[in-house]
PDB file of N, CA, C, O and CB in Angstrom:
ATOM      1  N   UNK A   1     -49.317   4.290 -37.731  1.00  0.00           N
ATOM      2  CA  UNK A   1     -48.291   4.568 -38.711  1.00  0.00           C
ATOM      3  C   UNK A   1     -48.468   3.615 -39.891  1.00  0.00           C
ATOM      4  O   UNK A   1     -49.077   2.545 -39.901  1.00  0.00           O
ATOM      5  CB  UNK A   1     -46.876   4.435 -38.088  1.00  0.00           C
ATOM      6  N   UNK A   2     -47.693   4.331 -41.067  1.00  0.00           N
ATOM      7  CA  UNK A   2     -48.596   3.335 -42.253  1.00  0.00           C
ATOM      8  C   UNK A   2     -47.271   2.334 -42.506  1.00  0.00           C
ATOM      9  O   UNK A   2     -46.098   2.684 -42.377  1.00  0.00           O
ATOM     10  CB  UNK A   2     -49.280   4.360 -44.086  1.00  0.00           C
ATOM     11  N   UNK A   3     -47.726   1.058 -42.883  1.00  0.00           N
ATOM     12  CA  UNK A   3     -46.487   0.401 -43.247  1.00  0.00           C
ATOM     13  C   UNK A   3     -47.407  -0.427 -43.994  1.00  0.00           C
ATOM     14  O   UNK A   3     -48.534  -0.889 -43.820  1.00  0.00           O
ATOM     15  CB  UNK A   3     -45.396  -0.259 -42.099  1.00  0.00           C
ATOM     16  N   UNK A   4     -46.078  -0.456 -45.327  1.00  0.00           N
ATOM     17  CA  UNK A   4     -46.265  -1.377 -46.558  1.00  0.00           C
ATOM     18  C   UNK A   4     -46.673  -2.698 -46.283  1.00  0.00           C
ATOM     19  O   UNK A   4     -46.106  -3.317 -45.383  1.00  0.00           O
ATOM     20  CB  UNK A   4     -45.055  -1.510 -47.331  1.00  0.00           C
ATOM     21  N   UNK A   5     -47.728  -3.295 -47.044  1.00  0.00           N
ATOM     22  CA  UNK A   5     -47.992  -4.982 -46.908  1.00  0.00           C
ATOM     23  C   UNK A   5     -46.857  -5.491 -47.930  1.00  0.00           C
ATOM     24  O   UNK A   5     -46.486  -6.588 -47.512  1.00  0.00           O
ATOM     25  CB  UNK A   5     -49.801  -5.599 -47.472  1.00  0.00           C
ATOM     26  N   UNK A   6     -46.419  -5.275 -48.660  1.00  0.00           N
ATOM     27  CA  UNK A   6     -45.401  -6.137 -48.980  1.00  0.00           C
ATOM     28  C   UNK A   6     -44.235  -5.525 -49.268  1.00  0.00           C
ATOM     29  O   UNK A   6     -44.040  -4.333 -49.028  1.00  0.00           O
ATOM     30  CB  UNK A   6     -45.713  -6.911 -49.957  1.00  0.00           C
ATOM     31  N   UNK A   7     -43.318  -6.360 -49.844  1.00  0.00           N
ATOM     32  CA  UNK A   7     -41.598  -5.457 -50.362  1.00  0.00           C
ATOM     33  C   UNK A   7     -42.197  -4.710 -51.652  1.00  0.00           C
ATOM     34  O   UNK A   7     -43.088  -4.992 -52.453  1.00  0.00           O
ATOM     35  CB  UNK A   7     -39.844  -6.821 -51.022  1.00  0.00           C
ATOM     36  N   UNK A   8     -41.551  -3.922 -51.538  1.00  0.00           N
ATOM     37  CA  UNK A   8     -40.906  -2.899 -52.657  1.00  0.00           C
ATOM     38  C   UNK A   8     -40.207  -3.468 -53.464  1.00  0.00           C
ATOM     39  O   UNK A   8     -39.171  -3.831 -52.906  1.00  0.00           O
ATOM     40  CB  UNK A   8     -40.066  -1.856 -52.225  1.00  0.00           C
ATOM     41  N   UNK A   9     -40.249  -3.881 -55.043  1.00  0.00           N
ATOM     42  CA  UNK A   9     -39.643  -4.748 -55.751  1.00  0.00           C
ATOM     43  C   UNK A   9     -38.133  -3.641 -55.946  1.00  0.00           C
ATOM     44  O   UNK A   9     -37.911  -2.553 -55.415  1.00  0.00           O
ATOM     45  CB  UNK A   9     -40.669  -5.285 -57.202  1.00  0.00           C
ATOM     46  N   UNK A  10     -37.352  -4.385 -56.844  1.00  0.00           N
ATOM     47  CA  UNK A  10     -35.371  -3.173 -56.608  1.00  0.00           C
ATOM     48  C   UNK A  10     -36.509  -2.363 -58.115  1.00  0.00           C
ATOM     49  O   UNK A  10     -36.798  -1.169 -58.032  1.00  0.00           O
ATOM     50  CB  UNK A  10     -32.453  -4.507 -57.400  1.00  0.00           C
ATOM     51  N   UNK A  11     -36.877  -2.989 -59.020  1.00  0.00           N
ATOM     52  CA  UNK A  11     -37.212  -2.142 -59.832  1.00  0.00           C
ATOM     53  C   UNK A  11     -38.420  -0.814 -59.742  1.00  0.00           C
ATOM     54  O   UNK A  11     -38.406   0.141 -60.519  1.00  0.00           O
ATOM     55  CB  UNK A  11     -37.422  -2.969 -60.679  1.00  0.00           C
ATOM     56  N   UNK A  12     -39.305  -0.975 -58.768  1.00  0.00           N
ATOM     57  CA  UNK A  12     -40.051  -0.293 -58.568  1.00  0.00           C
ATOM     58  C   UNK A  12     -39.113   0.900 -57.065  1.00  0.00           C
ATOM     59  O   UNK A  12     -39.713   1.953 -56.847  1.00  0.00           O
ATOM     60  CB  UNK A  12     -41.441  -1.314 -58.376  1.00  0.00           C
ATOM     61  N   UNK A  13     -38.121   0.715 -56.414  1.00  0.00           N
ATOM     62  CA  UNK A  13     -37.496   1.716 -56.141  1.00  0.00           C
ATOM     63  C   UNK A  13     -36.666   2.203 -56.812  1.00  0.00           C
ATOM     64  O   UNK A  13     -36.454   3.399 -56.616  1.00  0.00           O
ATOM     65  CB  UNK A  13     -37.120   1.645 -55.317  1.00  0.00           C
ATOM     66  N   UNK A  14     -35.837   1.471 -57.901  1.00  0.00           N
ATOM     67  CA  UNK A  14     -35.151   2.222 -58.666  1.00  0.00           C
ATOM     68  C   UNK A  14     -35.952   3.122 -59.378  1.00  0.00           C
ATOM     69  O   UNK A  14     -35.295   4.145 -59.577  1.00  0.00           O
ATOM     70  CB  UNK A  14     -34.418   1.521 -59.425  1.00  0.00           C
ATOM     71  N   UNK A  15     -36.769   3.178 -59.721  1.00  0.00           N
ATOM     72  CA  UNK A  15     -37.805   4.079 -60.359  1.00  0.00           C
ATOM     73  C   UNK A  15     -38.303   5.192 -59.771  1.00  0.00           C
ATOM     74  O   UNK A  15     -38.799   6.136 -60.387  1.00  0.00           O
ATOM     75  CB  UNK A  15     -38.848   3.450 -60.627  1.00  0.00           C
ATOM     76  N   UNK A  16     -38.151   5.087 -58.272  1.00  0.00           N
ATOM     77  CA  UNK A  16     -38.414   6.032 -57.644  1.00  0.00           C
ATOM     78  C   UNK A  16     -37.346   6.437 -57.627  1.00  0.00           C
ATOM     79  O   UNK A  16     -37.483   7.577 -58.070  1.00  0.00           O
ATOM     80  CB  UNK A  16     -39.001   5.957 -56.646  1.00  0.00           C
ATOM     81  N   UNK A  17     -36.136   6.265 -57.374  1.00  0.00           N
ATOM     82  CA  UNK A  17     -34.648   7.050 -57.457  1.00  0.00           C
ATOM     83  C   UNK A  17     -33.988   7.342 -58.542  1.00  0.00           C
ATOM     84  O   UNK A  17     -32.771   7.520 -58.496  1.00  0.00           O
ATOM     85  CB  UNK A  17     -33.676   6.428 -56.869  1.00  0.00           C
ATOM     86  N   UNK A  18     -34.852   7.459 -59.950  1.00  0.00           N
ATOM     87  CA  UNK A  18     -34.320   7.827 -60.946  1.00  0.00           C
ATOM     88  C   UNK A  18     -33.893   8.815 -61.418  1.00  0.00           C
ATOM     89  O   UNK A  18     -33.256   8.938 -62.464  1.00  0.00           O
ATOM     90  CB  UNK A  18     -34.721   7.603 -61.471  1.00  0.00           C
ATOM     91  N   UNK A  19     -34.485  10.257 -60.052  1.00  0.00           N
ATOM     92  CA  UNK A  19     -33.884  11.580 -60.598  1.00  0.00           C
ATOM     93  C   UNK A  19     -33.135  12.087 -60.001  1.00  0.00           C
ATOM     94  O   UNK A  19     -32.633  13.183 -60.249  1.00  0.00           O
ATOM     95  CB  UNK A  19     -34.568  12.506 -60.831  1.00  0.00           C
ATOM     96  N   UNK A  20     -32.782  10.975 -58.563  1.00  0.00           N
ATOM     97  CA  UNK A  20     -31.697  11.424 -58.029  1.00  0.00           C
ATOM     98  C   UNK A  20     -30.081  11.565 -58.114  1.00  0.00           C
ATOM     99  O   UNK A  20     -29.256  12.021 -57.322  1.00  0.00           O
ATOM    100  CB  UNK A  20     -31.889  11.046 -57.346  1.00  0.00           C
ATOM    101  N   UNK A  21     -29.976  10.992 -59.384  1.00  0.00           N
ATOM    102  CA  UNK A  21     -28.723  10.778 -59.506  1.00  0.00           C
ATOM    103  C   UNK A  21     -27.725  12.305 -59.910  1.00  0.00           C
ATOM    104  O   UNK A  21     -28.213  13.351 -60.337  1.00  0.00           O
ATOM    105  CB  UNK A  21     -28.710   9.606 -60.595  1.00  0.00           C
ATOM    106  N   UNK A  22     -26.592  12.112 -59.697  1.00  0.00           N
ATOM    107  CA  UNK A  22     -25.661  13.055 -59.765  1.00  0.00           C
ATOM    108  C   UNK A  22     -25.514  14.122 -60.442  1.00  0.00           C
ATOM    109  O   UNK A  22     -24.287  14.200 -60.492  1.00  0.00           O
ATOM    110  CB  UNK A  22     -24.882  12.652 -59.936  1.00  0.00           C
ATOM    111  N   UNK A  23     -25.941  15.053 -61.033  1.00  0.00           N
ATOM    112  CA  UNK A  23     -25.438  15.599 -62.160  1.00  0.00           C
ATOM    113  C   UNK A  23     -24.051  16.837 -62.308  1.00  0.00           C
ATOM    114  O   UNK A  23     -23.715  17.490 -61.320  1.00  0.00           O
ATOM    115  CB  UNK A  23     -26.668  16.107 -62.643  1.00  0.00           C
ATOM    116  N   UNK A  24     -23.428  16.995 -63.538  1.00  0.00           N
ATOM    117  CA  UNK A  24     -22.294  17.641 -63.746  1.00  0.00           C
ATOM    118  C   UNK A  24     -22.839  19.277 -63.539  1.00  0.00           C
ATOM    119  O   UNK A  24     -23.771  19.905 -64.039  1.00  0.00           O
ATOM    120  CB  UNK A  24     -21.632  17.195 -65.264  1.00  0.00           C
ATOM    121  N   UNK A  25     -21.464  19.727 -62.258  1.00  0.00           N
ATOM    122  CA  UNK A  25     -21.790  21.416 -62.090  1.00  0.00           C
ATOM    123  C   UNK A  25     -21.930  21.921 -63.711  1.00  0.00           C
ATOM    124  O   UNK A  25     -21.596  21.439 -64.794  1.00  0.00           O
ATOM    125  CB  UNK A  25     -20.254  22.424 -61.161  1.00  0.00           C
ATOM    126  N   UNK A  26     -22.639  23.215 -63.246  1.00  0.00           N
ATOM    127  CA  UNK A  26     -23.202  24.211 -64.949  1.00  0.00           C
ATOM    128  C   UNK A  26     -21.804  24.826 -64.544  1.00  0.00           C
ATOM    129  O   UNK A  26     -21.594  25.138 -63.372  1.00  0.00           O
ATOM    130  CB  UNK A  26     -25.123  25.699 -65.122  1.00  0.00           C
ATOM    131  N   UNK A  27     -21.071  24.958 -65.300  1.00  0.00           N
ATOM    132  CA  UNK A  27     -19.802  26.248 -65.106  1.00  0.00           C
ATOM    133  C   UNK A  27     -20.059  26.794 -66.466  1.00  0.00           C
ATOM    134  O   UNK A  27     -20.374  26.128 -67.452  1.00  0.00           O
ATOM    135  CB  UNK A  27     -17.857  25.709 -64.857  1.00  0.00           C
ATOM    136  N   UNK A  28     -19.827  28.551 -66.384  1.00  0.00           N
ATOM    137  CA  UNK A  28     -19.993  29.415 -67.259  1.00  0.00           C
ATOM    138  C   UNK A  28     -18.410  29.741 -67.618  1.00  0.00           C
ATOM    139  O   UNK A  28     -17.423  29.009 -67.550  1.00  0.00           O
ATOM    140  CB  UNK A  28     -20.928  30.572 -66.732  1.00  0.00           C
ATOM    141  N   UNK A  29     -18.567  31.303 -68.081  1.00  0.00           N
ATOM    142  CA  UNK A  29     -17.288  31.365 -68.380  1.00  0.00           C
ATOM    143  C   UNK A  29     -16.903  32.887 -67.958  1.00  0.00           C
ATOM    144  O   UNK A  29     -17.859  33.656 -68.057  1.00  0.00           O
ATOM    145  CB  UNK A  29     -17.051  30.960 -69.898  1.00  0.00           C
ATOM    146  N   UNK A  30     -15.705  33.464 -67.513  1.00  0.00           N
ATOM    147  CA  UNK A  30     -15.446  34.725 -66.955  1.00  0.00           C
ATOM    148  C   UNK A  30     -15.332  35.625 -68.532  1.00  0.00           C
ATOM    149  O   UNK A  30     -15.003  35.150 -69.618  1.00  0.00           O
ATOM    150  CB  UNK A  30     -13.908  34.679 -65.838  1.00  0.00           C
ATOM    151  N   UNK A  31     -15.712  37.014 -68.224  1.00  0.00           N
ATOM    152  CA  UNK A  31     -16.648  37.340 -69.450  1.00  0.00           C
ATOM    153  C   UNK A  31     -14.849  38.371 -69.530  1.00  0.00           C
ATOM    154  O   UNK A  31     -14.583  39.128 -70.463  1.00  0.00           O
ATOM    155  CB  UNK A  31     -18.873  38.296 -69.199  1.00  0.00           C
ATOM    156  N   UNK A  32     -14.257  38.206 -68.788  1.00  0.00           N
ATOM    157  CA  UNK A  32     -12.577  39.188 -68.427  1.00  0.00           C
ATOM    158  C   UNK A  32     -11.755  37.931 -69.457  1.00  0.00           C
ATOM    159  O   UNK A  32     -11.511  38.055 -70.657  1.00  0.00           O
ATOM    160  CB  UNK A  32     -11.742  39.244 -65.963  1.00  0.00           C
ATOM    161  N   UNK A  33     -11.516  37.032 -68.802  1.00  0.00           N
ATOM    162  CA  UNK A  33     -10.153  35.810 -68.820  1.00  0.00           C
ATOM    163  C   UNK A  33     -10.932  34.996 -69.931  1.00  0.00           C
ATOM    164  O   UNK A  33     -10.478  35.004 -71.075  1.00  0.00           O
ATOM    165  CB  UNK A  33      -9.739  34.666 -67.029  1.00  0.00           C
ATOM    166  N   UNK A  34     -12.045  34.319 -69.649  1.00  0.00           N
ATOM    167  CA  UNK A  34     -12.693  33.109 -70.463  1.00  0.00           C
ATOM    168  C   UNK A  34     -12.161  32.053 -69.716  1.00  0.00           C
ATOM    169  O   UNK A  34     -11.604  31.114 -70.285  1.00  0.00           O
ATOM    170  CB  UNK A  34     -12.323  32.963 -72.102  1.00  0.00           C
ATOM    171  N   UNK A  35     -12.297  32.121 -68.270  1.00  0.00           N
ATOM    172  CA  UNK A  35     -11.902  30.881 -67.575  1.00  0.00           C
ATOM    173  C   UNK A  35     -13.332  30.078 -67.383  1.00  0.00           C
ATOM    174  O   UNK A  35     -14.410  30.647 -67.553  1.00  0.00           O
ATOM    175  CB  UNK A  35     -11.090  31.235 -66.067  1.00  0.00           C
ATOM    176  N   UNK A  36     -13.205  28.559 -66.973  1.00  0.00           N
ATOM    177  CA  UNK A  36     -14.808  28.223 -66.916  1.00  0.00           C
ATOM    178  C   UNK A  36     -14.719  28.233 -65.013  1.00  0.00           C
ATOM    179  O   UNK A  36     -13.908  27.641 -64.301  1.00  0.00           O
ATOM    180  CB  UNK A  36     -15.393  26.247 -67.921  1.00  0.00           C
ATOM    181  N   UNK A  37     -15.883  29.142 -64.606  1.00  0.00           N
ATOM    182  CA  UNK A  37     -16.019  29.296 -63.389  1.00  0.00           C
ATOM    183  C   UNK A  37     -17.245  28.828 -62.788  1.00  0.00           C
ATOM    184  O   UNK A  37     -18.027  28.640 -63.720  1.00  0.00           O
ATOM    185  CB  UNK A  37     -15.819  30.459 -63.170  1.00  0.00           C
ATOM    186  N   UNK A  38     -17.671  28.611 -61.943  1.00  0.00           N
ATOM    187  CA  UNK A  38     -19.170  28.085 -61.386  1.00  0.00           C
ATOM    188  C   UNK A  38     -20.032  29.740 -61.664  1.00  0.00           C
ATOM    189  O   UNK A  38     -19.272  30.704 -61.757  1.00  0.00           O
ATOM    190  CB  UNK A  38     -19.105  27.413 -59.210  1.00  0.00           C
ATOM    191  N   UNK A  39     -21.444  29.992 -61.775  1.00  0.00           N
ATOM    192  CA  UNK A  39     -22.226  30.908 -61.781  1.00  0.00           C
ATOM    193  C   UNK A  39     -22.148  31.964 -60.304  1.00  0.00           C
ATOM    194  O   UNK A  39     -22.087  31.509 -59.162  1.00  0.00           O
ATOM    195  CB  UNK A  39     -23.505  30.185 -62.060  1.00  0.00           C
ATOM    196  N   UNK A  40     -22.164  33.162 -60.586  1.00  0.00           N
ATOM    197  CA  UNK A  40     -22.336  34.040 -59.219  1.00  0.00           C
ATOM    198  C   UNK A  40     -21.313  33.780 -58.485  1.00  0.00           C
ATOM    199  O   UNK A  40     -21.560  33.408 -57.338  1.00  0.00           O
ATOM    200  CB  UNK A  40     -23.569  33.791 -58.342  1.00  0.00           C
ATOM    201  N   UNK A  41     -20.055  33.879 -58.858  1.00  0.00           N
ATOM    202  CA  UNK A  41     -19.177  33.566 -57.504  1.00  0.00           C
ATOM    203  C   UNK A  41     -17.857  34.289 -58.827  1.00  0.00           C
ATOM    204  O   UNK A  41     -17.762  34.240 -60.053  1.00  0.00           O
ATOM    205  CB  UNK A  41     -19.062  31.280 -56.631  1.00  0.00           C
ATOM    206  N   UNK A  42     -17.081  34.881 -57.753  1.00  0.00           N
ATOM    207  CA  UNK A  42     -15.667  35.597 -58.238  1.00  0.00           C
ATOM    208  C   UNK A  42     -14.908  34.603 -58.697  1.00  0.00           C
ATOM    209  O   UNK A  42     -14.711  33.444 -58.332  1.00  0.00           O
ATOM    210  CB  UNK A  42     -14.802  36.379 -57.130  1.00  0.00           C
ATOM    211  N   UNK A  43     -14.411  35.461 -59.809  1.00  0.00           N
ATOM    212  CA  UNK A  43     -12.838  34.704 -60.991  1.00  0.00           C
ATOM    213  C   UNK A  43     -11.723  35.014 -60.351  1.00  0.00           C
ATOM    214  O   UNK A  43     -11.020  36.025 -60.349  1.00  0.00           O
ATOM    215  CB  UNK A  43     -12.480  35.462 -62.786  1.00  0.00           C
ATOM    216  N   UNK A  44     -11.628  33.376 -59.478  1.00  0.00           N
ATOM    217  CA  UNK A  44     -10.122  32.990 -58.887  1.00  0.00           C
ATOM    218  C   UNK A  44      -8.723  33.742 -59.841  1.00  0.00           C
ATOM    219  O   UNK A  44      -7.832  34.462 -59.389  1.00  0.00           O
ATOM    220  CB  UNK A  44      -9.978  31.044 -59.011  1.00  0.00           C
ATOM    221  N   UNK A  45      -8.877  33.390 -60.931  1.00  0.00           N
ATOM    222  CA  UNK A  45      -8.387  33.719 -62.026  1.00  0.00           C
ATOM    223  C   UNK A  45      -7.900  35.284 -62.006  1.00  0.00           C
ATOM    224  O   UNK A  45      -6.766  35.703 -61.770  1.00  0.00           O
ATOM    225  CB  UNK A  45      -9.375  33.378 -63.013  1.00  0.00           C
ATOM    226  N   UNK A  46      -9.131  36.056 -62.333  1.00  0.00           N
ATOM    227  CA  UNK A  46      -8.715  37.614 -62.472  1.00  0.00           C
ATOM    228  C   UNK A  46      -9.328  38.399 -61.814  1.00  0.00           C
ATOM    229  O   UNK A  46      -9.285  39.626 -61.911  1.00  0.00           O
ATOM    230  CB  UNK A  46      -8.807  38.185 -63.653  1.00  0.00           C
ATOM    231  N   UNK A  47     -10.162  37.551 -60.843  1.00  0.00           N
ATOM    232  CA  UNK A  47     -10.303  38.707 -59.536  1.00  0.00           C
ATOM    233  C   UNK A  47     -11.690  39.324 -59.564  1.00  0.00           C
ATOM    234  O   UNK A  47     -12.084  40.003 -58.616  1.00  0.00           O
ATOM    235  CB  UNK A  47      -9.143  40.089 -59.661  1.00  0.00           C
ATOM    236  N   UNK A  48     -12.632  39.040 -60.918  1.00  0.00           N
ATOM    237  CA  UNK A  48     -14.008  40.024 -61.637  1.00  0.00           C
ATOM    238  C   UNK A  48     -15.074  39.417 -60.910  1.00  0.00           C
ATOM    239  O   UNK A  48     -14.944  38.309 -60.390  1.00  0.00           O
ATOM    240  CB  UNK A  48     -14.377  39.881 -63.535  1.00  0.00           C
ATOM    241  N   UNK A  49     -16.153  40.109 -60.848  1.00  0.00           N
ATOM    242  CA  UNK A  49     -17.112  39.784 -60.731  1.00  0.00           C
ATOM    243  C   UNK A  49     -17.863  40.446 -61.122  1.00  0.00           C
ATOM    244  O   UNK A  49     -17.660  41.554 -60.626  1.00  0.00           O
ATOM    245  CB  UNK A  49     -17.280  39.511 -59.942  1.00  0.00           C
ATOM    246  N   UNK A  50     -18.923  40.472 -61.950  1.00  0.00           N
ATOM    247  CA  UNK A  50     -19.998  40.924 -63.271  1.00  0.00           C
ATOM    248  C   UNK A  50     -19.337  42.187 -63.672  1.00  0.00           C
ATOM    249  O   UNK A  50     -19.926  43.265 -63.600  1.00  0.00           O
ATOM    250  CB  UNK A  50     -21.833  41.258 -62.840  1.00  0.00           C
ATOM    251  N   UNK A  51     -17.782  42.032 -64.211  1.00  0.00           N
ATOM    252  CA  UNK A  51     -17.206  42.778 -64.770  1.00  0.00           C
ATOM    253  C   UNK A  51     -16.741  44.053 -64.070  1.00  0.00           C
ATOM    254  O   UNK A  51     -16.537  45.213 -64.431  1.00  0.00           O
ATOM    255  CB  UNK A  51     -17.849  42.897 -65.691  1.00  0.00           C
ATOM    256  N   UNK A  52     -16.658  43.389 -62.951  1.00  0.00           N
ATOM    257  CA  UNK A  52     -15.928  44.536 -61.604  1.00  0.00           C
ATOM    258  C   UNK A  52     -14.599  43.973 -61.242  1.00  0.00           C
ATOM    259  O   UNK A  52     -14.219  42.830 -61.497  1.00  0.00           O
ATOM    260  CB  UNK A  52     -16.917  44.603 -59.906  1.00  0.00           C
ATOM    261  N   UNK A  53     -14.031  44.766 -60.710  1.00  0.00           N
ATOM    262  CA  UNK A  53     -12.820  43.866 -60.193  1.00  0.00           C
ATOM    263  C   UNK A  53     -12.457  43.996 -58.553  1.00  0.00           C
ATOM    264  O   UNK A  53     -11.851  44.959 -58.085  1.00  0.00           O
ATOM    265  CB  UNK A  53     -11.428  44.334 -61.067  1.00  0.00           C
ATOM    266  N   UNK A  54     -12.954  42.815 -57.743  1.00  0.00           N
ATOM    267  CA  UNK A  54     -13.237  42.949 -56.242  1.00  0.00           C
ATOM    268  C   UNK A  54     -11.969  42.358 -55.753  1.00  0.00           C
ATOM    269  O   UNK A  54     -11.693  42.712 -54.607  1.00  0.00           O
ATOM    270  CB  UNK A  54     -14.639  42.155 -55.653  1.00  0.00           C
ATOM    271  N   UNK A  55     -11.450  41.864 -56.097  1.00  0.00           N
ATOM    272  CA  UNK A  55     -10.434  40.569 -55.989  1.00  0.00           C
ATOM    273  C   UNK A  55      -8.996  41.236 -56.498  1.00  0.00           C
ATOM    274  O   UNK A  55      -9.120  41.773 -57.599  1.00  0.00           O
ATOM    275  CB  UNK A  55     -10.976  39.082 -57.132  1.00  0.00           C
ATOM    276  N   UNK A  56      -7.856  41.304 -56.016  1.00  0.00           N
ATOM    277  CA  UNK A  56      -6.735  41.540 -56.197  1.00  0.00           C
ATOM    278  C   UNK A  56      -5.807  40.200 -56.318  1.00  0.00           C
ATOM    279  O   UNK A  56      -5.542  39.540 -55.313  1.00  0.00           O
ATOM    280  CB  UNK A  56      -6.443  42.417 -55.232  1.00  0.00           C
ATOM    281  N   UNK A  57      -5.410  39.902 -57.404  1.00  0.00           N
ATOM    282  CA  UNK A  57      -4.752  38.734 -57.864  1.00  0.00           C
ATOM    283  C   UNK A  57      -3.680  38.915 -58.468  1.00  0.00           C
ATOM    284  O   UNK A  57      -3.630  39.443 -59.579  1.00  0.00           O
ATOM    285  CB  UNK A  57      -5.418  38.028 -58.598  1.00  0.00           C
ATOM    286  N   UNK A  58      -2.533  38.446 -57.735  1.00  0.00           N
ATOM    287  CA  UNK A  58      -0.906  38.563 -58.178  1.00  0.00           C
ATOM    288  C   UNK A  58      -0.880  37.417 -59.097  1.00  0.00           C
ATOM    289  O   UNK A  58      -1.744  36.543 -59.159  1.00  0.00           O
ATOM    290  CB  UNK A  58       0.363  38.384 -56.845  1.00  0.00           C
ATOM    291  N   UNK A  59       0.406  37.517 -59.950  1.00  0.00           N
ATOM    292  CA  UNK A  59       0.970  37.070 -60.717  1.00  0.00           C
ATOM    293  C   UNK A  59       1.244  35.648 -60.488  1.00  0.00           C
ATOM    294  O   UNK A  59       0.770  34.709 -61.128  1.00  0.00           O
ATOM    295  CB  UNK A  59       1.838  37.783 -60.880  1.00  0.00           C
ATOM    296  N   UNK A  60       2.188  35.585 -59.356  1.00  0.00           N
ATOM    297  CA  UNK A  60       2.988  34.625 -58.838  1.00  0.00           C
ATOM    298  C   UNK A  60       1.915  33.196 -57.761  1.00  0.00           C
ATOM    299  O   UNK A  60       2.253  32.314 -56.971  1.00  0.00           O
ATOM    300  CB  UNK A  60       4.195  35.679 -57.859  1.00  0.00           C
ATOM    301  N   UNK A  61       0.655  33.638 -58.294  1.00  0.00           N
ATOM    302  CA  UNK A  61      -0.384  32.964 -57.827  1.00  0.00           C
ATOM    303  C   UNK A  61      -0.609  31.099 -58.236  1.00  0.00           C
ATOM    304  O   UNK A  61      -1.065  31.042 -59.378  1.00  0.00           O
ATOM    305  CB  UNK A  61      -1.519  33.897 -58.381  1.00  0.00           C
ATOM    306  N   UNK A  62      -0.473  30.070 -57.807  1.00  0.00           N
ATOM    307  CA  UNK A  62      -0.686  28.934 -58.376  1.00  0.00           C
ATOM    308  C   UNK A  62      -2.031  28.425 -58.461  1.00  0.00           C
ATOM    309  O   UNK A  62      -2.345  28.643 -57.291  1.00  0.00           O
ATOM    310  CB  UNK A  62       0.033  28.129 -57.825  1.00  0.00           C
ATOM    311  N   UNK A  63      -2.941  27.969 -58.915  1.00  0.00           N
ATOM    312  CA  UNK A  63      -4.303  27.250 -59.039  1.00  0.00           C
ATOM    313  C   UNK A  63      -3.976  26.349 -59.108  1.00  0.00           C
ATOM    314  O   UNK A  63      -4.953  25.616 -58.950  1.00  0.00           O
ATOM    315  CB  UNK A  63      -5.218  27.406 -59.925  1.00  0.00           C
ATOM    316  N   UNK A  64      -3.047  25.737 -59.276  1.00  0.00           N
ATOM    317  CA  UNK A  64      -3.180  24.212 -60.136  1.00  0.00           C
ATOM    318  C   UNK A  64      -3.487  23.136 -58.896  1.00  0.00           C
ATOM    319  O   UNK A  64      -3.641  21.940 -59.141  1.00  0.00           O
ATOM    320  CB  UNK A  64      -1.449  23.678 -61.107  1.00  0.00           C
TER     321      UNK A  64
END
């Protein structure tokens, strides 16, 4: 098994973990309401999906 002859300096692993960091969800927008929703997935909102309506959504509904 292979093992390193010496340490790994913090800067030479941070360098290797430089593209792992977090990034912000893409949210689009419902093309019905103009709510911002995540991609491919039904509008909590108004129920659409690629301008269908699968989802039955009352009034008296809360999101918040």
């Amino acid at each position: 098994m292979a093992v390193p002859k010496r340490k790994v300096s913090q800067a030479r692993g941070a360098k290797r973990r430089a593209h792992l960091a977090l990034k912000a969800k893409q949210l689009g927008t419902c093309s019905r309401c103009s709510q911002r929703i995540l991609p491919h997935t039904v509008c909590v909102y108004c129920g659409t999906y690629r301008e269908e309506v699968v989802l039955k959504v009352s009034e008296n509904d809360d999101l918040s």
